[in-house]
ChimeraX commands (.cxc) that place a marker at each C-alpha (Angstrom):
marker #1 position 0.00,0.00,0.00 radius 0.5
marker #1 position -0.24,1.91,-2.45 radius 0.5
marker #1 position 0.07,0.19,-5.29 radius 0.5
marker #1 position 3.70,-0.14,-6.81 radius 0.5
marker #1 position 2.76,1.15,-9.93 radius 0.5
marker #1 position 2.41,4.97,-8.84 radius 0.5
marker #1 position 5.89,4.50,-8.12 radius 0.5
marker #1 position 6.11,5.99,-4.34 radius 0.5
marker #1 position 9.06,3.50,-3.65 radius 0.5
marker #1 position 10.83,0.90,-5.63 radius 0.5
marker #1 position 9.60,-2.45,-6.37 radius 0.5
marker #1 position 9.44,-4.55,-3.86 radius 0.5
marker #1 position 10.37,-1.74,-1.17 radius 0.5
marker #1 position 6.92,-0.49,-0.42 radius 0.5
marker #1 position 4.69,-1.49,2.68 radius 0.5
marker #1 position 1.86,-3.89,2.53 radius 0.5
marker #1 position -0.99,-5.14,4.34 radius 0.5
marker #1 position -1.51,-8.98,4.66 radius 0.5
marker #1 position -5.03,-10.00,4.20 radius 0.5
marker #1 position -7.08,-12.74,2.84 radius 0.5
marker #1 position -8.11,-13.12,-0.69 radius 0.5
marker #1 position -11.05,-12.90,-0.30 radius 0.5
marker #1 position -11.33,-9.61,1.43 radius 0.5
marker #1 position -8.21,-8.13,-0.76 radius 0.5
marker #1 position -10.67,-8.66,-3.83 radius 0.5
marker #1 position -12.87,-5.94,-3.06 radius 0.5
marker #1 position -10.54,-3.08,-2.20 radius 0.5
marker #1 position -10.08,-0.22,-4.58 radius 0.5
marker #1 position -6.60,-1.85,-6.39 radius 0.5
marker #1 position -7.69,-5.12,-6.99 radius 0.5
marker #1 position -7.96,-6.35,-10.71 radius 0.5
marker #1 position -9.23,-4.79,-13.09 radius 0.5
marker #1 position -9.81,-1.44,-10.58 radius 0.5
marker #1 position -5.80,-1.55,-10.25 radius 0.5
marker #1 position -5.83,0.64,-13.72 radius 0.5
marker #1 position -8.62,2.71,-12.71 radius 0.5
marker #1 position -7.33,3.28,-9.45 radius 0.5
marker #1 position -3.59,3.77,-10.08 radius 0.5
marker #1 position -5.08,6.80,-12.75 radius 0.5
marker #1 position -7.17,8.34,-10.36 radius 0.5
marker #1 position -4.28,8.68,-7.86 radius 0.5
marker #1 position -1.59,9.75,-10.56 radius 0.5
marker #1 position -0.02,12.47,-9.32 radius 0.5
marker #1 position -1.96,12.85,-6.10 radius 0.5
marker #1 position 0.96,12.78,-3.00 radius 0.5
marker #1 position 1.75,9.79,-1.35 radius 0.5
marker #1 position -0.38,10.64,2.01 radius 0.5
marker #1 position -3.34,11.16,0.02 radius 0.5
marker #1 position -3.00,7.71,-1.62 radius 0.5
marker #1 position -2.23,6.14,1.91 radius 0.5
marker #1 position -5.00,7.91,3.29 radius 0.5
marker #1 position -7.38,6.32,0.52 radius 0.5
marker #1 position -6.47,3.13,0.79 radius 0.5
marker #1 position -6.74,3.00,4.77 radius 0.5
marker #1 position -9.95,4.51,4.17 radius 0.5
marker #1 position -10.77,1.50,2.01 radius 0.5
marker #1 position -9.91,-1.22,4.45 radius 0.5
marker #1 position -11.35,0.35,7.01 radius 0.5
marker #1 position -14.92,0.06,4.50 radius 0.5
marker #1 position -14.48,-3.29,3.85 radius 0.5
marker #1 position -13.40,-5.06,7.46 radius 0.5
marker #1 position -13.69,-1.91,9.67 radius 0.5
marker #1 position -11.03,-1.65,12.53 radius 0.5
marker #1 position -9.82,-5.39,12.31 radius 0.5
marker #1 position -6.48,-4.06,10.96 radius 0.5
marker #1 position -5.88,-1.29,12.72 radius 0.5
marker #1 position -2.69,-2.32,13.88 radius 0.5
marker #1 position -1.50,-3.95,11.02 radius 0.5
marker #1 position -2.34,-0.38,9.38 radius 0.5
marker #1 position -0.41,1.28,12.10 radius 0.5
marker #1 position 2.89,-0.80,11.79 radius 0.5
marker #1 position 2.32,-0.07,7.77 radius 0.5
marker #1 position 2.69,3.97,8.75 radius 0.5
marker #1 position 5.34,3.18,11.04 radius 0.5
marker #1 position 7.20,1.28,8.55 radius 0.5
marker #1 position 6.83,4.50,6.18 radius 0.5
marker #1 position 7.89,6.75,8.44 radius 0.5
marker #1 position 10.79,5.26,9.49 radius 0.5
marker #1 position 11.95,3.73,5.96 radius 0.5
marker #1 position 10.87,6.88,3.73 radius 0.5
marker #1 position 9.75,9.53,6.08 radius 0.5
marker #1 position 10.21,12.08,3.01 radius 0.5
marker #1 position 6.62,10.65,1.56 radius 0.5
marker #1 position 4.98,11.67,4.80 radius 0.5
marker #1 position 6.28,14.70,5.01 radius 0.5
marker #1 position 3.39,17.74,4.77 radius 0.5
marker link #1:1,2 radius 0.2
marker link #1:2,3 radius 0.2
marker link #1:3,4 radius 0.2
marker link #1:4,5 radius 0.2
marker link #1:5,6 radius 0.2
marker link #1:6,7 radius 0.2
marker link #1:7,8 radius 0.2
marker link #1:8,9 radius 0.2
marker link #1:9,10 radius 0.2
marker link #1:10,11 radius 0.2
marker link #1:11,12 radius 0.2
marker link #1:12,13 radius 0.2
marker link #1:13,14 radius 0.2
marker link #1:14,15 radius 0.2
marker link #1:15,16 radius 0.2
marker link #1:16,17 radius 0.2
marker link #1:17,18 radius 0.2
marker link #1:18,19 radius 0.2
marker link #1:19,20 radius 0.2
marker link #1:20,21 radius 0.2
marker link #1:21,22 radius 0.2
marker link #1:22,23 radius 0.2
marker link #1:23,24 radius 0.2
marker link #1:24,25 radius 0.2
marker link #1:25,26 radius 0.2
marker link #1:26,27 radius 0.2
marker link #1:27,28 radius 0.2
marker link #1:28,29 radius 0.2
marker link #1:29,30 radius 0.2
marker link #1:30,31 radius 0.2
marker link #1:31,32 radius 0.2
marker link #1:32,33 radius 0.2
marker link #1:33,34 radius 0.2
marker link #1:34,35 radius 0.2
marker link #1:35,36 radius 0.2
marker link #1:36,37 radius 0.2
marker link #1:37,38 radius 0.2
marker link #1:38,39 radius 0.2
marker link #1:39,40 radius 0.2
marker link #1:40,41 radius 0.2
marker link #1:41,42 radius 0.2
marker link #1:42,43 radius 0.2
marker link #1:43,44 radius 0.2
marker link #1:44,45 radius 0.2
marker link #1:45,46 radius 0.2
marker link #1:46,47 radius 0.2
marker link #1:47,48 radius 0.2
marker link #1:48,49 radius 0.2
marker link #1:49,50 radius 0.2
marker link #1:50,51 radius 0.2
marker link #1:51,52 radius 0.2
marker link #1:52,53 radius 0.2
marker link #1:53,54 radius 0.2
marker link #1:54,55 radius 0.2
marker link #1:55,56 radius 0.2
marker link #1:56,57 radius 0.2
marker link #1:57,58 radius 0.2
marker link #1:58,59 radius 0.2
marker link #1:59,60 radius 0.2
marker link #1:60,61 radius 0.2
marker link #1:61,62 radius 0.2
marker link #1:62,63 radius 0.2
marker link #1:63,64 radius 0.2
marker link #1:64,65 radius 0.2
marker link #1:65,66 radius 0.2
marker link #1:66,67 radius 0.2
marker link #1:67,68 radius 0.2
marker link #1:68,69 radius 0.2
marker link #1:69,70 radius 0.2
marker link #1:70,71 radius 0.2
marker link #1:71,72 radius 0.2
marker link #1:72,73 radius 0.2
marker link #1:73,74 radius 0.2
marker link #1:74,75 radius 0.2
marker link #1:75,76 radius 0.2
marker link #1:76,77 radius 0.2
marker link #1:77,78 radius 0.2
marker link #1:78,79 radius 0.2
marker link #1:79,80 radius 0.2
marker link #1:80,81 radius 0.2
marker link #1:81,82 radius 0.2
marker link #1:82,83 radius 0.2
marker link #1:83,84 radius 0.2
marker link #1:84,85 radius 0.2
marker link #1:85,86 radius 0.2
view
């Protein structure tokens, strides 16, 4: 999170959250949305993306990841605190 194509961080480098399949298939990146999503958050800074795609877990499985989501932050601001910058 987000998606390694908007190219925040380098493949492989970026943060992700583990979930099951079948809750990862209805978040705003998966499949064909991946596309749609990844141009709809071209250009938009990193925190906003975040932002949107916490937002989006928290729709689908409401706070059953909040600590998984915190530890993703955490991981961003201590690996590339320049994206969370204001």
């Amino acid at each position: 999170m987000p998606q390694a194509a908007l190219g925040f961080t380098g493949y492989g480098e970026g943060g992700a959250l583990a979930m099951p399949h079948v809750e990862h298939l209805l978040t705003r990146t998966y499949g064909a949305w991946d596309a749609v999503t990844a141009a709809q958050d071209a250009g938009l800074p990193f925190r906003t993306v975040l932002a949107r795609d916490i937002r989006d877990v928290r729709r689908i499985v409401g706070s059953r990841y909040n600590q998984g989501l915190l530890d993703l932050i955490q991981y961003y601001r201590t690996n590339f605190p320049q994206l969370l910058a204001k």
